[in-house]
Residue frames relative to the residue before (quaternion, step in Angstrom):
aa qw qx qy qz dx dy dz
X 1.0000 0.0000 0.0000 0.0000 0.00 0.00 0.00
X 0.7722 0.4495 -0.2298 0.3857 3.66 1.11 -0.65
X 0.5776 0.5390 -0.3784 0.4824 3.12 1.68 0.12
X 0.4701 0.5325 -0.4291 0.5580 3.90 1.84 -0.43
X 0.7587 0.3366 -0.3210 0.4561 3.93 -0.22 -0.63
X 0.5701 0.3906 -0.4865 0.5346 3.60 0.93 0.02
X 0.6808 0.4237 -0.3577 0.4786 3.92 0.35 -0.82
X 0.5554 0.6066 -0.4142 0.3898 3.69 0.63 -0.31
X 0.5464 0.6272 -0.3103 0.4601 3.17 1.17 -2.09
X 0.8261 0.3550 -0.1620 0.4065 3.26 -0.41 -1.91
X 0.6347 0.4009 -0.5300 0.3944 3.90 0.55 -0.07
X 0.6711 0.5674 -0.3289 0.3457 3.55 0.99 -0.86
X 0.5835 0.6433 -0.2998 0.3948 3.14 1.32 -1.07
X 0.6691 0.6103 -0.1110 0.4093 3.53 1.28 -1.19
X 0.5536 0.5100 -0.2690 0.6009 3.16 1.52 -1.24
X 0.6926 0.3701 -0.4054 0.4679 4.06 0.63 -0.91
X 0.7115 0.4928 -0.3822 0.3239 3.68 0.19 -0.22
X 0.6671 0.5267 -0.2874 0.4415 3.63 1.77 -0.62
X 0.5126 0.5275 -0.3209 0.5967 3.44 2.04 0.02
X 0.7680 0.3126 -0.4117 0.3780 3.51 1.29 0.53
X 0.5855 0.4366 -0.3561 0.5828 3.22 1.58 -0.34
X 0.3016 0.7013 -0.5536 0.3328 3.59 0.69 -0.02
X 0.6466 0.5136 -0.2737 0.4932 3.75 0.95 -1.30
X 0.7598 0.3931 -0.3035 0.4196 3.54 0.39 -1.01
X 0.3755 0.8463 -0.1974 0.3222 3.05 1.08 -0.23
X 0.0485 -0.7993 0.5464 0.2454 2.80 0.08 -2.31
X 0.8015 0.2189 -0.1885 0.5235 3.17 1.02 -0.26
X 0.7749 -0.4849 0.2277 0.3354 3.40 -1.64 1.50
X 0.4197 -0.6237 0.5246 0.3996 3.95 -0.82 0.96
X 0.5614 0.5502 -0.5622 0.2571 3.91 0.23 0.11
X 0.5338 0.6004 -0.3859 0.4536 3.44 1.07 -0.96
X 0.6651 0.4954 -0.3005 0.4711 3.90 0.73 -0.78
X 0.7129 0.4715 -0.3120 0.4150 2.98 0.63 -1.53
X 0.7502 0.3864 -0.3778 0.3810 3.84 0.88 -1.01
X 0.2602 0.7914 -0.3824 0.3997 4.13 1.78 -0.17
X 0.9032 0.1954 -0.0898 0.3714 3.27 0.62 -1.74
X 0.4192 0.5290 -0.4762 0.5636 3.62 2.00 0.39
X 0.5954 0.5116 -0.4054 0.4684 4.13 0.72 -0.30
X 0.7866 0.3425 -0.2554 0.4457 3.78 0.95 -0.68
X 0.6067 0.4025 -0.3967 0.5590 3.45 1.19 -0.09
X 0.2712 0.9060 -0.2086 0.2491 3.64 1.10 -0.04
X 0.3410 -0.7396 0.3315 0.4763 3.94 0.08 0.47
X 0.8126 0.0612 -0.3851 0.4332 3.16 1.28 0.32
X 0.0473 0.7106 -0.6728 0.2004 3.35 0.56 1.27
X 0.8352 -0.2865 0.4035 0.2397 2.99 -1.84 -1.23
X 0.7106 0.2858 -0.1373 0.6281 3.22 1.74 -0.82
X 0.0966 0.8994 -0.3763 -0.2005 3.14 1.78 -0.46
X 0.4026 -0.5912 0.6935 -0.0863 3.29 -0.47 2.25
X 0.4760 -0.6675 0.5724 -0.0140 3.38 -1.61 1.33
X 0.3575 0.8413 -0.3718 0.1619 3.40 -0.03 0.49
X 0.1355 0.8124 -0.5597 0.0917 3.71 -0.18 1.24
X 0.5721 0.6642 -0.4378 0.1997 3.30 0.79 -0.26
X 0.0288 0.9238 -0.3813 -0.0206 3.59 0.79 1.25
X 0.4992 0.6095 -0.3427 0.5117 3.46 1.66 1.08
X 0.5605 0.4879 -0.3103 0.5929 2.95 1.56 -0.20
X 0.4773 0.6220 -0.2882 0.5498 3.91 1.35 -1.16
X 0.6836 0.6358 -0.2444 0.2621 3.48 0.20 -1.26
X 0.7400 0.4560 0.0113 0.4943 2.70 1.29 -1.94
X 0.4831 0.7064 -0.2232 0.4667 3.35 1.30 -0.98
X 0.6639 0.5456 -0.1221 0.4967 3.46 1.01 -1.60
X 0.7809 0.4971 -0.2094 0.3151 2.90 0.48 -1.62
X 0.6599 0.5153 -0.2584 0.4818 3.50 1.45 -0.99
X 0.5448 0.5735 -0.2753 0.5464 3.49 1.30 -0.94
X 0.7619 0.2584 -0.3868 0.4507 3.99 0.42 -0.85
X 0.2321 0.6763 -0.5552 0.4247 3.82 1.30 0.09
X 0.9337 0.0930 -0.0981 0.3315 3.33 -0.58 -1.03
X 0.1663 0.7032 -0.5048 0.4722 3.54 1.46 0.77
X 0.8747 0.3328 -0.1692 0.3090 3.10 0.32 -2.08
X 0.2961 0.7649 -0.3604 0.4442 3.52 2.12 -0.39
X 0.7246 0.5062 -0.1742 0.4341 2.82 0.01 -1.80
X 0.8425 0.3702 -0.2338 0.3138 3.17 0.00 -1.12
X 0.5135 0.5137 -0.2965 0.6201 3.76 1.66 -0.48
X 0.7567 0.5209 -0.1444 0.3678 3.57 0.51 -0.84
X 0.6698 0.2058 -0.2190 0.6790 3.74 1.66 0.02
X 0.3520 0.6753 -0.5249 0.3801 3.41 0.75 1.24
X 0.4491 -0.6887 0.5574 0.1155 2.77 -1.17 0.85
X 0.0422 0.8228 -0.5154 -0.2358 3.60 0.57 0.09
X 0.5589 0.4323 -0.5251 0.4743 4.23 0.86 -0.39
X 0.4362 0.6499 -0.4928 0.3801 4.44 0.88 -0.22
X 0.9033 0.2340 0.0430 0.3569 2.65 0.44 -2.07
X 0.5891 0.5967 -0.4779 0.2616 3.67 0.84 -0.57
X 0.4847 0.5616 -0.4611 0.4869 3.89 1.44 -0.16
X 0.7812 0.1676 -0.3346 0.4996 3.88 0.48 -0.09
X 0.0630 0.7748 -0.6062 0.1680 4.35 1.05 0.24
X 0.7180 0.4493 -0.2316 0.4785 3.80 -0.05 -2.11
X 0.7589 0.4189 -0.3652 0.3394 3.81 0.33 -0.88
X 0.6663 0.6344 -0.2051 0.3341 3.18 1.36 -1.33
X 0.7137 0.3741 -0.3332 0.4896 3.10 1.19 -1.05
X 0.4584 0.6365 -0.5302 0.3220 3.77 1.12 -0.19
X 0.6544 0.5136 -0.3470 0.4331 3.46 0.71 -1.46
X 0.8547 0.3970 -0.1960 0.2710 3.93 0.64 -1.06
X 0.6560 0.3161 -0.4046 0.5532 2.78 1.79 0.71
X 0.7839 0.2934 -0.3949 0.3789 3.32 0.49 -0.45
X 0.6093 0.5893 -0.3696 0.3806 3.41 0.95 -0.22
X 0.6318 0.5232 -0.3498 0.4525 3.08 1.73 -0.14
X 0.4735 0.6685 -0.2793 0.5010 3.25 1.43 -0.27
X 0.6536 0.4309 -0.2371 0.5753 3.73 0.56 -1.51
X 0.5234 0.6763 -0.3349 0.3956 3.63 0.70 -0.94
X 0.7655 0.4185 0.0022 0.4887 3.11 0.16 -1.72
X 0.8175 0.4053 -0.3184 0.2569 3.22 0.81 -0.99
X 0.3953 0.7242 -0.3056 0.4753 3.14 2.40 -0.99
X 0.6371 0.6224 -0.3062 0.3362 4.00 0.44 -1.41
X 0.7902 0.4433 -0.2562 0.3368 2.79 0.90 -2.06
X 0.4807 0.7257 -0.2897 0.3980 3.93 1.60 -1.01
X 0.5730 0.6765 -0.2977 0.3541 3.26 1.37 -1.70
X 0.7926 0.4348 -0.0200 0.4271 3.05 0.61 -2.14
X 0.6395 0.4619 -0.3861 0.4781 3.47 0.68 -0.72
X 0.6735 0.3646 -0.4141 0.4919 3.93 0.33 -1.08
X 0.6604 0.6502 -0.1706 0.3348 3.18 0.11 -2.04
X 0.9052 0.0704 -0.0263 0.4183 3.25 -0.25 -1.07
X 0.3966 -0.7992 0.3064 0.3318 3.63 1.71 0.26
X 0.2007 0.8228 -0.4870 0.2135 3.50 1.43 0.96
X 0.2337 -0.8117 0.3776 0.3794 3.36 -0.90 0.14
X 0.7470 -0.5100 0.0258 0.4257 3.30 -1.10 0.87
X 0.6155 0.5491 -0.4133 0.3858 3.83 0.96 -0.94
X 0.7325 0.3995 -0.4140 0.3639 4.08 1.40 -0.87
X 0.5485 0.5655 -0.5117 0.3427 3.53 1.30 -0.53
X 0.3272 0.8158 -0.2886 0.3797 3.45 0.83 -0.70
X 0.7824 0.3724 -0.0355 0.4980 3.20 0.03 -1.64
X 0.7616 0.3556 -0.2351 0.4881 3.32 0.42 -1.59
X 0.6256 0.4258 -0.4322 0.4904 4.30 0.88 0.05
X 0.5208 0.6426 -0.4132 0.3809 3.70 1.06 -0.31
X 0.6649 0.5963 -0.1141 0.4351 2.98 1.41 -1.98
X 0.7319 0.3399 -0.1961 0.5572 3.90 0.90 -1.33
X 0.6068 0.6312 -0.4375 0.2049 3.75 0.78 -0.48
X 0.6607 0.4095 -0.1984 0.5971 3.88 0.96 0.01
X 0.4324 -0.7658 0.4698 0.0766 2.92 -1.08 1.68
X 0.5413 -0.6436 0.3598 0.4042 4.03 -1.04 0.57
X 0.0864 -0.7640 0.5769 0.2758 3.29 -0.05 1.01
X 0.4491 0.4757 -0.6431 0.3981 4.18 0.05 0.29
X 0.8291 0.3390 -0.2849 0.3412 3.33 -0.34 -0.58
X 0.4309 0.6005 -0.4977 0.4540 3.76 1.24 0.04
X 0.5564 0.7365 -0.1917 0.3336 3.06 1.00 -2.14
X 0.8356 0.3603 -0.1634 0.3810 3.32 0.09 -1.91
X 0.5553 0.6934 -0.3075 0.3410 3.52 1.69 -0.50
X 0.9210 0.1858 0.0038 0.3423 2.21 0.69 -1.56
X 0.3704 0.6652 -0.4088 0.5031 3.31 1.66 1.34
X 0.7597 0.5645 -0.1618 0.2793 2.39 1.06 -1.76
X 0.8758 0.0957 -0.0226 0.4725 3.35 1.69 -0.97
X 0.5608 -0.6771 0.2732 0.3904 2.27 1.78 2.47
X 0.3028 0.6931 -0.6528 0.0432 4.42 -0.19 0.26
X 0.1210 -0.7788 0.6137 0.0481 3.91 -0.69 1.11
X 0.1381 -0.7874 0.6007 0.0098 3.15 0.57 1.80
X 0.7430 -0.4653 0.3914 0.2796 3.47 -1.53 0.17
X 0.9216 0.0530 -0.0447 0.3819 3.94 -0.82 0.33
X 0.5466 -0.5102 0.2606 0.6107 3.17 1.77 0.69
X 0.2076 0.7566 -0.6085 0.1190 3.59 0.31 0.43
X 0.7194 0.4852 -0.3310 0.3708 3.59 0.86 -1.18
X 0.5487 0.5549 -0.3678 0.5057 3.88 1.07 -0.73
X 0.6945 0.4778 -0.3792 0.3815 3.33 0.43 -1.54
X 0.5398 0.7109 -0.1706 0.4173 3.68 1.08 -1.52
X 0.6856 0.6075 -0.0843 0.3921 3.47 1.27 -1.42
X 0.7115 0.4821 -0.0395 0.5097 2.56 1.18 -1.78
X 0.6939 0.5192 -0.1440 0.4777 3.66 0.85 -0.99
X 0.7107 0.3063 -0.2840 0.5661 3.58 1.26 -0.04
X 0.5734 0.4453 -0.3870 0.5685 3.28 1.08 0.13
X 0.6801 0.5384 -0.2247 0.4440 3.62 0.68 -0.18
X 0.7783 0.3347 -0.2180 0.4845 3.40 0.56 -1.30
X 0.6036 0.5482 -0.4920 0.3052 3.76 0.89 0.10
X 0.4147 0.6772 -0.4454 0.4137 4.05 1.44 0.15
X 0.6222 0.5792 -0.1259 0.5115 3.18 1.24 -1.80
X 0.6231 0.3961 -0.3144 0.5966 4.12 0.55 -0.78
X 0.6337 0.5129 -0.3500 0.4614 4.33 0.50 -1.24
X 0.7796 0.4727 -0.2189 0.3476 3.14 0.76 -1.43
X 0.4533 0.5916 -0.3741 0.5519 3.86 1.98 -0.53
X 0.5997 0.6486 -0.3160 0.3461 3.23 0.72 -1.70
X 0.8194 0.3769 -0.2379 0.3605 3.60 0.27 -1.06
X 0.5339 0.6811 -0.1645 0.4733 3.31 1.68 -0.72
X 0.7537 0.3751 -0.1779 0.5095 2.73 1.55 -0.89
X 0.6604 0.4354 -0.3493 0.5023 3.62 1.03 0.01
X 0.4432 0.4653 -0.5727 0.5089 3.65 0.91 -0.28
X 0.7170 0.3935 -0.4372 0.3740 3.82 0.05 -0.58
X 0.6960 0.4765 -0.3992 0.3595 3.37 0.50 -0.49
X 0.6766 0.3909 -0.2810 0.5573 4.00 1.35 -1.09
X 0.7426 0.5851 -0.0844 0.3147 3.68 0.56 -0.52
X 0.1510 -0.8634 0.3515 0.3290 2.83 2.02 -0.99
X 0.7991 0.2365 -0.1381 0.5352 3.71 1.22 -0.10
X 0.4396 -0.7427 0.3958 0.3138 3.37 -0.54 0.48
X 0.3359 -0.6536 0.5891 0.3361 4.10 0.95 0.07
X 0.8113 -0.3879 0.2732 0.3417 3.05 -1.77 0.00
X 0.4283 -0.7914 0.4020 0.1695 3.44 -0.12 1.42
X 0.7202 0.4269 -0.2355 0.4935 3.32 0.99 -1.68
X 0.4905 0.4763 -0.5173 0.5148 4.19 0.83 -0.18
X 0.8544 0.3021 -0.2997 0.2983 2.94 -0.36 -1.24
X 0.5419 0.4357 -0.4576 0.5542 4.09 1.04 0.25
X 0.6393 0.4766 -0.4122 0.4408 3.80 0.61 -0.59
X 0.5854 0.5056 -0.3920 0.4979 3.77 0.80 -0.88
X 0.6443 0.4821 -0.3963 0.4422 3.68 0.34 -1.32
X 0.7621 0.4216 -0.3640 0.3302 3.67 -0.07 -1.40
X 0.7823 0.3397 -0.2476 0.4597 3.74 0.38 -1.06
X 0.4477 0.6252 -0.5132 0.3812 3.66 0.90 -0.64
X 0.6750 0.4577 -0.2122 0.5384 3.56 0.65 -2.12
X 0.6799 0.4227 -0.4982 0.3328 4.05 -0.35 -0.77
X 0.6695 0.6478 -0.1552 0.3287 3.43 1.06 -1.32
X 0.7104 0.5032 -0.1184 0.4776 3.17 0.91 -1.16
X 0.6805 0.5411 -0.0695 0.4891 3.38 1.63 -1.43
X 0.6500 0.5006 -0.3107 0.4800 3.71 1.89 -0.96
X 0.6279 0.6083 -0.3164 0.3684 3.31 1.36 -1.29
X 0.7014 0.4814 -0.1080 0.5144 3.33 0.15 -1.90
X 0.7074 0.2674 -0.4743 0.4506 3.94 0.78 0.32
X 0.6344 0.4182 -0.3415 0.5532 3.86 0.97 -0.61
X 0.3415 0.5996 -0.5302 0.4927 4.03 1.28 0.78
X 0.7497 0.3855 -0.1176 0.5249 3.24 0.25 -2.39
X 0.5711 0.5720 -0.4591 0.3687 3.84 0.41 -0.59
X 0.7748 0.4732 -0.1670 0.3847 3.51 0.53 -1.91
X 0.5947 0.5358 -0.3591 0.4799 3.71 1.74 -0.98
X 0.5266 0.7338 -0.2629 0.3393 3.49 0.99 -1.02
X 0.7328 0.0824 0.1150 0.6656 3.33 -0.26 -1.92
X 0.7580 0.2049 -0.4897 0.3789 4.14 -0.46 0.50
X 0.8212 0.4433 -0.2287 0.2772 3.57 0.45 -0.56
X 0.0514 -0.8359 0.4354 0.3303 3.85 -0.24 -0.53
X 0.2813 0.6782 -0.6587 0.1646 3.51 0.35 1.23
X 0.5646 0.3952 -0.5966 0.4112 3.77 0.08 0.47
X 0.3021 -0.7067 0.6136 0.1810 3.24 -1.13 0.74
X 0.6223 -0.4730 0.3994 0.4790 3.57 -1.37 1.57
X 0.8581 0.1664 -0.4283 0.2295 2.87 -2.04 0.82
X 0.6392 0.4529 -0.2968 0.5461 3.62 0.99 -1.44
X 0.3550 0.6754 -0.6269 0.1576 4.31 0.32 0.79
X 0.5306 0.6970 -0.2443 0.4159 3.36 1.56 -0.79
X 0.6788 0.5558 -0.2269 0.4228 3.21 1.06 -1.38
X 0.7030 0.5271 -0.2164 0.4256 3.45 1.18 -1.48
X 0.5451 0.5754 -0.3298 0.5127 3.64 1.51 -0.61
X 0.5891 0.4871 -0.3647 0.5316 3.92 0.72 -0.83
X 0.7947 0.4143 -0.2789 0.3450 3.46 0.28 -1.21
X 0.5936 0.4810 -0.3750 0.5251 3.58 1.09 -0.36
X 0.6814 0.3432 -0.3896 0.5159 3.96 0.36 -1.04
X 0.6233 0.4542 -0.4800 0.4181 3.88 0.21 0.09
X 0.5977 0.6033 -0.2341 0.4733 3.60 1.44 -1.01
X 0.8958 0.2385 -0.1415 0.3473 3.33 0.87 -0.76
X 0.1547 0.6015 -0.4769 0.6220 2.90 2.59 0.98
X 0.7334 0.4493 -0.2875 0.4213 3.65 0.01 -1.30
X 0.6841 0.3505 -0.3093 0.5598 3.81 -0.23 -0.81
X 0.8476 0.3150 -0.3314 0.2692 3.78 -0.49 -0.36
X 0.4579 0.5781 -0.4024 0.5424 3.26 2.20 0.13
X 0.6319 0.6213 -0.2806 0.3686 3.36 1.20 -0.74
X 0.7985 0.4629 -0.1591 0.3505 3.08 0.92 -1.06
X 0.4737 -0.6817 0.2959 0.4726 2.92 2.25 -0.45
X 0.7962 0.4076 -0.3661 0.2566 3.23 1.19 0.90
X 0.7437 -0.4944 0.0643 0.4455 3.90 -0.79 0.09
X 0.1864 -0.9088 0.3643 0.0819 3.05 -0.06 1.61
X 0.4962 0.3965 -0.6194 0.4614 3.42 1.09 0.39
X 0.6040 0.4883 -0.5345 0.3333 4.24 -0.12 -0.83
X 0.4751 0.6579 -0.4679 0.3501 3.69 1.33 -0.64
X 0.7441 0.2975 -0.0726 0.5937 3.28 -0.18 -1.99
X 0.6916 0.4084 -0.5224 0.2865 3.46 -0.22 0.40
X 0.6088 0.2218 -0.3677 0.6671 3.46 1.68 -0.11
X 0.2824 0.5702 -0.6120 0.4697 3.72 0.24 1.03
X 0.6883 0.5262 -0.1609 0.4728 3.22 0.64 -1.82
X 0.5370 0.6736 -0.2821 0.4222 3.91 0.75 -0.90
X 0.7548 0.4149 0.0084 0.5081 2.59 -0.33 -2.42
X 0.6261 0.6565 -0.2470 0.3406 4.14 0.43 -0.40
X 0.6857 0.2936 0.0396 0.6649 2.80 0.96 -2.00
X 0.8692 0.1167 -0.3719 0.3043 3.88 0.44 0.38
X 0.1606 0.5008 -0.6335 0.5675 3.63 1.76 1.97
X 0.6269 -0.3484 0.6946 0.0559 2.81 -2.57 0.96
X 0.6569 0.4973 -0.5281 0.2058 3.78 -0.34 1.02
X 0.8187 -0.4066 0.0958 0.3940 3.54 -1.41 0.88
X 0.9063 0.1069 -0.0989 0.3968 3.39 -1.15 0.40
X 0.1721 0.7561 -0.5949 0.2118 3.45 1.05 0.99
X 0.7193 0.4380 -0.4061 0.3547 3.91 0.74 -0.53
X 0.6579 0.5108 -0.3042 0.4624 3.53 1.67 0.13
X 0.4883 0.5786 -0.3873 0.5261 3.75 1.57 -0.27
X 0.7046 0.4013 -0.3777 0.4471 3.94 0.29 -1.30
X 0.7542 0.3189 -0.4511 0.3548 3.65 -0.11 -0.52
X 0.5171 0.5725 -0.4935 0.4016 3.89 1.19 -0.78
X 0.8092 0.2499 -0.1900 0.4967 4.10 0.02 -1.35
């Protein structure tokens, strides 16, 4: 047990230094961060065991949770709502054409069949919106005609729209049929808006009108709600990243306490 919390230490410890040389660098701290899971690896250098790819799964899943936070939640929405109509064009249909171009790829090309090409264009059709992010904060870039907001906006968006292929695309694959396509996108879309409008004008009103969080633990209560409102809109059966990502929105553009200490934590 003391040799896991020592290998933990020293992976974490590593991950915080590749988020600083990451700058000198030039290149995004994920590329580092994914370097040092290849060298602790089963077939890295120390080569760490590791199949438990349900446990991975999850791990991810909680970790891209607050990606999409993050990423709804340092908008600007007076930046961006002049490029909104384009953005969401790019994050849906482009996520579509995207997906749909891959899936053609794989099915002719690579002689997949049609339910895996599917999948595997569902899976590639949405762009990393960490690594847009980290770019294009990190090295402040003031592209030309709002490109970077628009850019912003569209990777933080179009990854509901891929999740939302994604599932569509495994009911075909375990099911053999996809059921009613347009329910199950109509459930996703309003389930998530709903779930994502309430539970922020909740945290909003607890925030800036009330004072049951006690100074310091405001952070905590933010974690516990974007995990809450991942959780409830999976429950209910709807898209829980588009959720927390207008959680994340609606959040980051209300008046409540320690907003100059949340953006730099997530």
């Amino acid at each position: 047990m003391t040799g896991i919390i020592l290998g933990i230490t020293l992976i974490m410890l590593l991950c915080v230094l590749a988020e600083k040389f990451s700058d000198r660098l030039g290149m995004p701290a994920l590329i580092l961060f994914m370097f040092i899971g290849m060298l602790f690896g089963s077939d890295g250098i120390f080569k760490v065991p590791f199949e438990n790819f349900e446990l991975a799964e999850r791990i991810c899943s909680v970790a891209f949770v607050f990606i999409m936070f993050y990423g709804g939640f340092n908008t600007k929405w007076e930046a961006a709502k002049s490029i909104a109509g384009k953005a969401v064009t790019l994050s849906t249909a482009g996520v579509f054409i995207t997906a749909g171009i891959t899936a053609l790829l794989c099915n002719v090309v690579l002689k997949f069949s049609f339910e895996e090409s599917f999948l595997i264009g569902a899976v590639l059709s949405s762009t990393d919106a960490a690594s847009v992010f980290a770019i294009l904060r990190k090295k402040k870039l003031n592209l030309k005609d709002g490109t970077a907001s628009l850019l912003e906006v569209e990777s933080g968006s179009n990854d509901p729209i891929s999740y939302l292929l994604t599932i569509i695309a495994i009911g075909i694959m375990t099911n053999g049929k996809s059921g009613n396509i347009a329910a199950v996108i109509a459930m996703q879309i309003i389930f998530g808006v709903l779930v994502g409008l309430v539970l922020a004008k909740l945290c909003v009103f607890i925030m800036a009108k009330t004072s049951l969080i006690a100074e310091g633990l405001e952070m905590v209560f933010v974690i516990a709600m974007v995990l809450g409102c991942y959780g409830l809109t999976s429950f209910v059966g709807g898209n829980a990243f588009l959720s927390v990502y207008l959680f994340g929105i609606l959040m980051g553009n209300s008046k409540i306490k320690k907003k100059e200490i949340l953006i730099p934590f997530f």
